[in-house]
C-alpha positions as CSV (number, residue, x, y, z in Angstrom):
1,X,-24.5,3.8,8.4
2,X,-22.7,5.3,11.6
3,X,-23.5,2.0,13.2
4,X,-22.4,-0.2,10.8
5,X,-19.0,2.3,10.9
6,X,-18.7,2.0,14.6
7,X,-18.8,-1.8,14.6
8,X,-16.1,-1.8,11.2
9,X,-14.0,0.2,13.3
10,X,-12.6,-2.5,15.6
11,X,-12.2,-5.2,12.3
12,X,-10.0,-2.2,11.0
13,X,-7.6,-1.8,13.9
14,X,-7.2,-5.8,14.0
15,X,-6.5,-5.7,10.7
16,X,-3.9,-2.9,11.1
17,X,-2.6,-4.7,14.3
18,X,-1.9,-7.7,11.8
19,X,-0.3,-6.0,9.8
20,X,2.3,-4.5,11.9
21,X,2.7,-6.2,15.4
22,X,2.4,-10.0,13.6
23,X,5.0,-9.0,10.8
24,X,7.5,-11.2,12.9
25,X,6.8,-14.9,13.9
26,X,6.5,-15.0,17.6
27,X,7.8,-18.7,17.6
28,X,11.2,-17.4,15.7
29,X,14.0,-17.8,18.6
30,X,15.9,-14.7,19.6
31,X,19.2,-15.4,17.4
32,X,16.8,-15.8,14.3
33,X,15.2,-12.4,14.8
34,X,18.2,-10.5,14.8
35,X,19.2,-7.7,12.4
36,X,22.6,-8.5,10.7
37,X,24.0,-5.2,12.4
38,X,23.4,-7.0,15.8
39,X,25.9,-10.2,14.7
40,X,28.2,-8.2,12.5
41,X,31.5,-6.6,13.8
42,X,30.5,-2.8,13.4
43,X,34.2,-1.2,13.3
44,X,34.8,-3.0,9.9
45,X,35.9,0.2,7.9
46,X,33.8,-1.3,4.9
47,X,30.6,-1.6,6.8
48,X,30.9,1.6,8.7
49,X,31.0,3.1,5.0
50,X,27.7,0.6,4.2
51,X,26.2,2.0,7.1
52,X,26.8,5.7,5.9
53,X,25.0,5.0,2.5
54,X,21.3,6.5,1.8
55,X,19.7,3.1,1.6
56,X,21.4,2.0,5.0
57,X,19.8,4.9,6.6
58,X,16.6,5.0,4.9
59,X,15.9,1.5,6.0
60,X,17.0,2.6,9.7
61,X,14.5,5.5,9.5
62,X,12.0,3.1,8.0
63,X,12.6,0.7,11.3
64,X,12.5,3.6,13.5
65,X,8.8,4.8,11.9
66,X,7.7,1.0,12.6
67,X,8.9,0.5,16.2
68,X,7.7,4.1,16.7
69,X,4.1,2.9,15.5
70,X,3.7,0.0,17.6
71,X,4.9,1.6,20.5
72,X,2.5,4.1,20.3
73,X,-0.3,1.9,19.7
74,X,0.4,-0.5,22.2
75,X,1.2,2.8,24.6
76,X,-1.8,5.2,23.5
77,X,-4.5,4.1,26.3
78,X,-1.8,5.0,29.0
79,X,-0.5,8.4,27.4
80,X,-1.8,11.8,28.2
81,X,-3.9,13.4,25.9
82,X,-1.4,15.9,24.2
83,X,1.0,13.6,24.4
84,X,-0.9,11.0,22.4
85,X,-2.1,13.9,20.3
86,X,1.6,14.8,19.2
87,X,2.4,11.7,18.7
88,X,-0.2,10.9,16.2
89,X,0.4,13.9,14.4
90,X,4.1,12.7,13.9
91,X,2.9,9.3,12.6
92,X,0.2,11.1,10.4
93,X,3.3,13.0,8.9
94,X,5.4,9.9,8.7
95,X,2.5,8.1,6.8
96,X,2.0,10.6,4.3
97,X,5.1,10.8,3.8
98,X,5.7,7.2,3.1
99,X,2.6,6.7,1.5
100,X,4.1,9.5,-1.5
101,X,6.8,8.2,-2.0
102,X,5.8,4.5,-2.3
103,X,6.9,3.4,1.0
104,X,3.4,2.0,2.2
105,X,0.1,0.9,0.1
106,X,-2.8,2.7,0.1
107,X,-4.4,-0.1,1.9
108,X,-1.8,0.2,4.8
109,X,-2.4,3.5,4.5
110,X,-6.0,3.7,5.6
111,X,-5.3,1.0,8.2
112,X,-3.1,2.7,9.8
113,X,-4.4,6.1,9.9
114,X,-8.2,3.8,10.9
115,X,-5.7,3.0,14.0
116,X,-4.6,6.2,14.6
117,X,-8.6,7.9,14.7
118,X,-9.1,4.5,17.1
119,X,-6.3,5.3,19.3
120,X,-7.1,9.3,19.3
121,X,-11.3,9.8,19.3
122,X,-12.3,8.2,22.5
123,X,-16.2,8.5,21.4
124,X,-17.4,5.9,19.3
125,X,-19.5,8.0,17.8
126,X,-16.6,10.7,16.4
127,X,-14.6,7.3,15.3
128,X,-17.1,6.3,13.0
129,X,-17.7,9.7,11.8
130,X,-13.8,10.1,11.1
131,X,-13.4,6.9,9.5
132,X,-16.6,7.7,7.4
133,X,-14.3,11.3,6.2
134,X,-11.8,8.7,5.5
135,X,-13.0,6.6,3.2
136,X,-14.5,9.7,1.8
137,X,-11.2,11.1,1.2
138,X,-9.6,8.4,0.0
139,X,-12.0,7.3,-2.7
140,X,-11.8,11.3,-3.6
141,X,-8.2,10.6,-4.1
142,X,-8.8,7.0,-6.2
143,X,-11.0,8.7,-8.3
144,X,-8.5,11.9,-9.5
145,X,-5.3,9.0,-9.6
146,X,-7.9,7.1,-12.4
147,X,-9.2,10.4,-13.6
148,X,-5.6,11.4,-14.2
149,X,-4.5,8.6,-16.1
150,X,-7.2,8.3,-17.9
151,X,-6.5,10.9,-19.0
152,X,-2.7,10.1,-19.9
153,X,-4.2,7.5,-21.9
154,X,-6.1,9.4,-24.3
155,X,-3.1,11.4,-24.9
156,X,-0.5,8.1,-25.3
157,X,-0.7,7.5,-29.2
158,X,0.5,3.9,-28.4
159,X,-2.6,3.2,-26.0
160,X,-5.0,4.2,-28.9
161,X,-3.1,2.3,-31.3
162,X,-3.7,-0.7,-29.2
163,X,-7.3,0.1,-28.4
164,X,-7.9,0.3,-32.3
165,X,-6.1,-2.8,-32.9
166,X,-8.2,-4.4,-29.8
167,X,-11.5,-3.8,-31.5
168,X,-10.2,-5.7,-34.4
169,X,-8.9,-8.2,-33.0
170,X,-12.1,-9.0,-31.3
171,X,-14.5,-9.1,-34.1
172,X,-11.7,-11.4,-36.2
173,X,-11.7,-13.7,-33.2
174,X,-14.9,-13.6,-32.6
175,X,-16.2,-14.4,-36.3
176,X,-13.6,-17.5,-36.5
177,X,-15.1,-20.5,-37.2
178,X,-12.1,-22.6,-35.4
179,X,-9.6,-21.8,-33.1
180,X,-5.3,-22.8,-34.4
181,X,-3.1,-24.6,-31.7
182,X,-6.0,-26.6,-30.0
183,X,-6.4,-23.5,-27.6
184,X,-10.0,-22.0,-26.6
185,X,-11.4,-18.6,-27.8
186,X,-10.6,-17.1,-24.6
187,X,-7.1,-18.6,-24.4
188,X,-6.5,-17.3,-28.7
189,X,-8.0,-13.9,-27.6
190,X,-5.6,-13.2,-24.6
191,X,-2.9,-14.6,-26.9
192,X,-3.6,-11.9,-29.5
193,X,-4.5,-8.9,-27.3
194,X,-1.1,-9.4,-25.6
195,X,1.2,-9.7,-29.1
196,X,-1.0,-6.2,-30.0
197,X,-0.1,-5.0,-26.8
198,X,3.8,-5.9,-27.0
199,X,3.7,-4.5,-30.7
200,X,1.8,-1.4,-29.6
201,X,4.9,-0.7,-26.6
202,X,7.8,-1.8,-28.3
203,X,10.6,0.4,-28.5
């Protein structure tokens, strides 16, 4: 198992590296690649009042966390150790906190913190071992988000309204001898199941 971690661990940092050093494509000239704030005239009263807004400086703080990533990955192998150590920690922090509030997938999530334990644990061996607690903690985390609305489910009277209707809907579609509009019993099945479903949610 640890060997099979130890030789997933490189796939994962490519994969990470795709995602956020080959967001932008390299062939793009210069002019094309520029943010509107580089080409706009800045002392425009109006757009000194955009710039003030929330969004504007969420999605500054957003760019900062991104050139702040790839600068440290391309930069770890170079950095001293606490250095490097600090600065992970910030980007830990930074993920988690983007990952909360909906910011980053769980997917580039775990690639990203993958990258981090690569550019951190020297030894292969303490990679694969951290990446193993990884995926350990994040299918810990999968299984209470499913657990959790499972169990929000069982509680939504519309959901078991639905489910009722679903059984019945099944064993009338099933026990027809033909199938109206020319469509196929899979095709009249998802046709019904989504009308009960719309009827179950309305309003």
């Amino acid at each position: 198992m640890k060997k099979l971690l130890t030789l997933l661990v490189p796939l994962l940092v490519f994969l990470a590296a795709v995602l956020w050093w080959k967001r932008d494509d390299a062939g793009m000239p210069a002019d094309a690649m520029r943010t509107p704030s580089d080409t706009v005239d800045t002392s425009s009263p109006a757009l000194a009042s955009l710039q003030t807004t929330p969004q504007a400086q969420a999605h500054r703080e957003r760019q900062r966390f991104e050139t702040d990533a790839k600068d440290f990955f391309a930069r770890a192998p170079s950095l001293r150790a606490v250095e490097r150590s600090e600065r992970a920690d910030a980007l830990t922090r930074q993920i988690d906190r983007y990952e909360a509030a909906g910011g980053l997938s769980a997917g580039e999530a775990v690639l990203l913190r993958t990258a981090l334990i690569k550019a951190t644990v020297d030894d292969p061996a303490e990679q694969a071992a951290a990446v193993a607690e990884l995926a350990d903690r994040c299918r810990a985390h999968a299984d209470q988000r499913m657990a959790a609305f499972a169990a929000q489910q069982a509680n939504d009277p519309r959901f078991q309204s639905y489910k009722t209707r679903e059984a019945q809907v099944v064993s009338e579609v099933m026990a027809m001898t033909s199938i109206p509009a020319g469509l196929t019993r899979d095709q009249y099945l998802r046709q019904r199941l989504q009308e009960e479903r719309e009827r179950a949610y309305a309003p």
